[in-house]
C-alpha positions as CSV (number, residue, x, y, z in Angstrom):
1,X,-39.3,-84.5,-128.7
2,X,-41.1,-83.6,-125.5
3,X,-44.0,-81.2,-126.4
4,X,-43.1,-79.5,-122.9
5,X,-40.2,-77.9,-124.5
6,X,-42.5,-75.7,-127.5
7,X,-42.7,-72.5,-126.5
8,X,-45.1,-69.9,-128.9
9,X,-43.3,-66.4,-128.2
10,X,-45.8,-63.2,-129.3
11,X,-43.3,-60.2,-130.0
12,X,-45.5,-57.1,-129.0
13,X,-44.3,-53.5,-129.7
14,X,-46.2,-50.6,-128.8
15,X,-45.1,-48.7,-131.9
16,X,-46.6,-49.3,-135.3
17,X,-46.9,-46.4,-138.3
18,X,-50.1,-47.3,-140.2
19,X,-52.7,-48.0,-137.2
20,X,-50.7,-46.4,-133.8
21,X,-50.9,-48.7,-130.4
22,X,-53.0,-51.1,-132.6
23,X,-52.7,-53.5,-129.9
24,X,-54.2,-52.0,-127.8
25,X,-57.3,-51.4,-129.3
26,X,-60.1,-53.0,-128.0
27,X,-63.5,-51.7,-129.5
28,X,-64.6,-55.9,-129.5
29,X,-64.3,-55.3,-125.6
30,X,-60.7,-57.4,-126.0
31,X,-57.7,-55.7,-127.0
32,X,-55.9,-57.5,-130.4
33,X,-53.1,-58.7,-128.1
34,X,-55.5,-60.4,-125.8
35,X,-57.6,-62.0,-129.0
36,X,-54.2,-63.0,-131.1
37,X,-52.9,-64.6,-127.3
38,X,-56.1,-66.3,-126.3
39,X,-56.1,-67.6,-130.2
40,X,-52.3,-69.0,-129.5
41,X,-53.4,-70.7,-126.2
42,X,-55.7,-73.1,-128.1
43,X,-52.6,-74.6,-130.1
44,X,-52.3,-78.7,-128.5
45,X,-48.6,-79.0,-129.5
46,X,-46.7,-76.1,-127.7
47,X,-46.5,-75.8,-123.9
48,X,-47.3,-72.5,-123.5
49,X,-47.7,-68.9,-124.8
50,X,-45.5,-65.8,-123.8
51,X,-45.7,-62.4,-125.0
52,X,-42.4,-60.8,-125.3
53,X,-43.4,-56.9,-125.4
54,X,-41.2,-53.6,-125.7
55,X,-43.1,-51.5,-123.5
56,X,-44.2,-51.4,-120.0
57,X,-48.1,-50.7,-121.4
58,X,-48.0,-54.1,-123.4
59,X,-47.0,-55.6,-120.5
60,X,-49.6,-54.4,-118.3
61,X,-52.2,-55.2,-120.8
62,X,-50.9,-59.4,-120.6
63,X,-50.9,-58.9,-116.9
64,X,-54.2,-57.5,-116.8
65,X,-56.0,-61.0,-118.2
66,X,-53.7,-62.9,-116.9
67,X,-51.4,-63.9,-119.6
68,X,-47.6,-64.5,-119.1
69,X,-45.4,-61.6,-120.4
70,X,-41.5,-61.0,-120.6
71,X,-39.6,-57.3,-121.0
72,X,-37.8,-57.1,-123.9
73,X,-35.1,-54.6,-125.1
74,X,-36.9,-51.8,-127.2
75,X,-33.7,-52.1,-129.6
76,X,-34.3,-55.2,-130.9
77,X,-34.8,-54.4,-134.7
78,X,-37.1,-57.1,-135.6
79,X,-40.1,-59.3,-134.3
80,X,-37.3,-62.5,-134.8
81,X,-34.5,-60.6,-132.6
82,X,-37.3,-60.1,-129.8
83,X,-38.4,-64.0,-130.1
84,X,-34.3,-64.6,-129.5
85,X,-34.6,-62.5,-126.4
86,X,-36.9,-64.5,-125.3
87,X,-35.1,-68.1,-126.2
88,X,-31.5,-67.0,-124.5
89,X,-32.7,-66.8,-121.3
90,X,-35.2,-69.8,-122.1
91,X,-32.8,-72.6,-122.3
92,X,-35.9,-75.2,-121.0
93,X,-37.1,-75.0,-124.5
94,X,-36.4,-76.5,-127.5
95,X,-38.7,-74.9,-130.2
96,X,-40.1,-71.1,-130.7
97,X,-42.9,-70.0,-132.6
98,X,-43.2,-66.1,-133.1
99,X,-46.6,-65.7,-133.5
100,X,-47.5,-61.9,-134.6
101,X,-49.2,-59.3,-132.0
102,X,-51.3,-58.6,-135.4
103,X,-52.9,-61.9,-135.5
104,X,-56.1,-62.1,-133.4
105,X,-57.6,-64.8,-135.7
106,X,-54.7,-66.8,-136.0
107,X,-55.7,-70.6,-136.3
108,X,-54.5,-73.1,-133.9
109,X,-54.0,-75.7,-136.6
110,X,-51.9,-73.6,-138.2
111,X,-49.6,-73.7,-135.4
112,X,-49.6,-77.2,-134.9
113,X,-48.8,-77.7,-138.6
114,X,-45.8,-75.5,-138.4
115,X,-44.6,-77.1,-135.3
116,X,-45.1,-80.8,-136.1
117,X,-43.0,-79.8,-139.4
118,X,-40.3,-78.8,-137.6
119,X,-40.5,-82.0,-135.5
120,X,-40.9,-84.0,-138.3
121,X,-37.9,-82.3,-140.4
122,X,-34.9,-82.5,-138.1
123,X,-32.2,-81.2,-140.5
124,X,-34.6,-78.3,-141.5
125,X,-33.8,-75.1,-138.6
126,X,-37.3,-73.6,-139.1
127,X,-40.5,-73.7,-140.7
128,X,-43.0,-71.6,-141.9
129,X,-46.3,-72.3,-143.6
130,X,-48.2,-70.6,-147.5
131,X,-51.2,-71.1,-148.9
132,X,-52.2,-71.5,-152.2
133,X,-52.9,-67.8,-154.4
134,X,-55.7,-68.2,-156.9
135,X,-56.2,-64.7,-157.7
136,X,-54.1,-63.0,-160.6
137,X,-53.6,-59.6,-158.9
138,X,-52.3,-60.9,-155.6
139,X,-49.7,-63.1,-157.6
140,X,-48.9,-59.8,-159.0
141,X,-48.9,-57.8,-155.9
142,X,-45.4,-56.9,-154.2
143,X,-47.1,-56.8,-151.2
144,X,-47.9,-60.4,-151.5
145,X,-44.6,-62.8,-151.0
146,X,-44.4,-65.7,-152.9
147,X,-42.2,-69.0,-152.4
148,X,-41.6,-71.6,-154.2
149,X,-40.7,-75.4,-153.0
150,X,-38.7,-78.1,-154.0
151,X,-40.5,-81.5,-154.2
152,X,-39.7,-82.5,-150.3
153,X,-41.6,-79.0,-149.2
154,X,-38.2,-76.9,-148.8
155,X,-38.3,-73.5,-149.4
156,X,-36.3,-72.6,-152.9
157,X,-37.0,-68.9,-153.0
158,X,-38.9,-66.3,-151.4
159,X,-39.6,-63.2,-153.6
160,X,-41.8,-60.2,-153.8
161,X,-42.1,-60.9,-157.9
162,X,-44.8,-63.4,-159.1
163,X,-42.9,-66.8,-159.4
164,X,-42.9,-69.1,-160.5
165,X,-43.2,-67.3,-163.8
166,X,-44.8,-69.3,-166.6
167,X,-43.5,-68.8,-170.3
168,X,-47.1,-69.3,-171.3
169,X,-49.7,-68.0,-169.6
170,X,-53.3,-69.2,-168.9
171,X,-55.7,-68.2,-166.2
172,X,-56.5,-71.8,-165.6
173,X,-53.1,-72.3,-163.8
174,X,-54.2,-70.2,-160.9
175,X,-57.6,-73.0,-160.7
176,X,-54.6,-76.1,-160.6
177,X,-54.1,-78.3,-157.6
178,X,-51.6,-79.0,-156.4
179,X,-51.3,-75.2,-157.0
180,X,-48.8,-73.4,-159.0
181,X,-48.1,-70.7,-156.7
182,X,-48.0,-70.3,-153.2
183,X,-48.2,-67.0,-150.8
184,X,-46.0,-66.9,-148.0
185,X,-47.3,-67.0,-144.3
186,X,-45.5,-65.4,-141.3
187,X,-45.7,-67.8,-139.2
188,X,-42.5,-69.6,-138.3
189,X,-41.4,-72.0,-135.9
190,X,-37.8,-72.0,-135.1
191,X,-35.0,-74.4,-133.2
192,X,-33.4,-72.9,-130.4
193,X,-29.9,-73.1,-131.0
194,X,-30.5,-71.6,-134.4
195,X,-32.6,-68.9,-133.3
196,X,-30.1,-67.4,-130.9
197,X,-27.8,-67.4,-134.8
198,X,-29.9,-65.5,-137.3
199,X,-28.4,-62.3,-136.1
200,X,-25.2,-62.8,-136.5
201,X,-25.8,-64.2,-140.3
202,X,-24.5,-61.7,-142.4
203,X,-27.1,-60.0,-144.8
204,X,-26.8,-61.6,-147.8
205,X,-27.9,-58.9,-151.2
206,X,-30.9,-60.9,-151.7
207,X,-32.7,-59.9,-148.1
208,X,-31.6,-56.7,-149.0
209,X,-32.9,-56.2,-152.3
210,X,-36.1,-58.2,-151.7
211,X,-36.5,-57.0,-147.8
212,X,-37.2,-60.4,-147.0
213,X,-35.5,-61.8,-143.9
214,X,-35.8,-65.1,-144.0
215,X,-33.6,-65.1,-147.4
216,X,-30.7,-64.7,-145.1
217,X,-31.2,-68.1,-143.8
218,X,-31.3,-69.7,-147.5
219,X,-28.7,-67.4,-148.7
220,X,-26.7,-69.2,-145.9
221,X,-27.8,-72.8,-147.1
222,X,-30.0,-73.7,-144.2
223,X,-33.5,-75.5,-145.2
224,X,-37.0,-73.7,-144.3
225,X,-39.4,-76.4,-144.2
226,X,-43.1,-75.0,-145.3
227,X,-46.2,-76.4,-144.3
228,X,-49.8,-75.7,-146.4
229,X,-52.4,-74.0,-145.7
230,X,-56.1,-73.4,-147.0
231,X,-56.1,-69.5,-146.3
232,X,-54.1,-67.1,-145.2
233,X,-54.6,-65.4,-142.1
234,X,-56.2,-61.8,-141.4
235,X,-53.4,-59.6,-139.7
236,X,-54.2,-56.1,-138.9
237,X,-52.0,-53.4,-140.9
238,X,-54.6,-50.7,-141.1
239,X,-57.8,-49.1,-139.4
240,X,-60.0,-50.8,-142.5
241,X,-58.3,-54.2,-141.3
242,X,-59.3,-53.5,-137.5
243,X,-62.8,-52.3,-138.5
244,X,-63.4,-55.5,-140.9
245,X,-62.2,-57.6,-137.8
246,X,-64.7,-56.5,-135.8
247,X,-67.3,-56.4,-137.8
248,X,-66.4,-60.3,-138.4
249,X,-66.2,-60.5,-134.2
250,X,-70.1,-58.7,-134.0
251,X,-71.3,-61.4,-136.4
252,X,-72.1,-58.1,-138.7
């Protein structure tokens, strides 16, 4: 595949309930749309970057350092229905990555990972990436979605429960490699033709009773390929997250 036809889409609203117009905020003399864009240019594998925002403010914002921005309708229900937005009327590309607006410290070789998956998997429709969890609580934590693989890398089951479950326990499986259990990333790189699908998949009880989207796709029998990590990546939910992130951006 020609690399010219990756495209990384940022879905940007301006609306968010635990930190309001968080991406907007720019108290490291960036705002986090700016950081999590300028982090996204310095992938090698896709061709470009596009934020795909919700709100003439967002879009501004793009303009303002020069980044490449798109309207999108403020209906669309998810970050994923935004990317499609993007990838109807994109029909020069061949692969999207929706790369979070939350993301400022994304890694570029965690794009390129996800990408070159999806190259490298062509009966798999996306890909995603998890890293390893070493800590009981998070493995415990709701918050915290697992998944579990089969032997090629495919995606078996997300869930918000710790899995896999072991009959008997010992704190010396979190310390294994290659590790036990894996925390889900959302990061996801996706082909085109499937994209423009997801929404008319019906939602099967699974998504609904975990809240996990991407248990539609499974649910309908499509493979998620899942590329490995070291670390998760630091999205920002709250004001402690923002503050820690700058802090971490003054060297402090």
């Amino acid at each position: 595949m020609a690399l010219s036809r990756i495209l990384i889409v940022i879905p940007a609203r301006l609306a968010s309930t635990r930190l309001p117009r968080k991406l907007l905020l720019r108290e490291t003399g960036k705002t986090v749309i700016q950081h999590t864009y300028e982090s996204a240019s310095r992938a090698r594998l896709p061709a470009g970057v596009v934020v795909a925002a919700d709100h003439e403010e967002i879009a501004r914002e793009v303009q303002s350092f020069r980044g490449q921005v798109v309207m999108t309708s403020p209906e669309c229900a998810s970050g994923t229905d935004r990317v499609a937005e993007v990838a109807a009327a994109r029909p020069d590309f061949e692969i999207f990555v929706n790369v979070q607006g939350d993301e400022p410290e994304i890694e570029a070789d965690a794009i390129d990972l996800v990408v070159r998956r999806l190259i490298d998997s062509p009966d798999a429709v996306m890909a995603t990436l998890a890293t390893p969890i070493r800590e009981l609580e998070r493995w415990h934590d709701p918050a915290c979605v697992k998944v579990v693989l089969n032997s090629s890398g495919r995606a078996l089951y997300f869930s918000r429960s710790p899995i896999p479950h072991p009959r008997a326990w010992n704190e010396e499986l979190l310390l294994d490699d290659p590790p036990h259990f894996l925390q889900h990333i959302g990061l996801y790189a996706y082909r085109r033709d499937f994209l423009l699908r997801i929404a008319s998949l019906p939602r099967s009880d699974l998504e609904q009773l975990e809240s996990l989207e991407q248990l539609r796709v499974l649910s309908a029998g499509y493979a998620i390929d899942v590329g490995i990590v070291a670390k998760a990546m630091r999205g920002i939910d709250t004001p402690n997250d923002y503050g820690a992130f700058v802090r971490r951006m003054r060297g402090e």
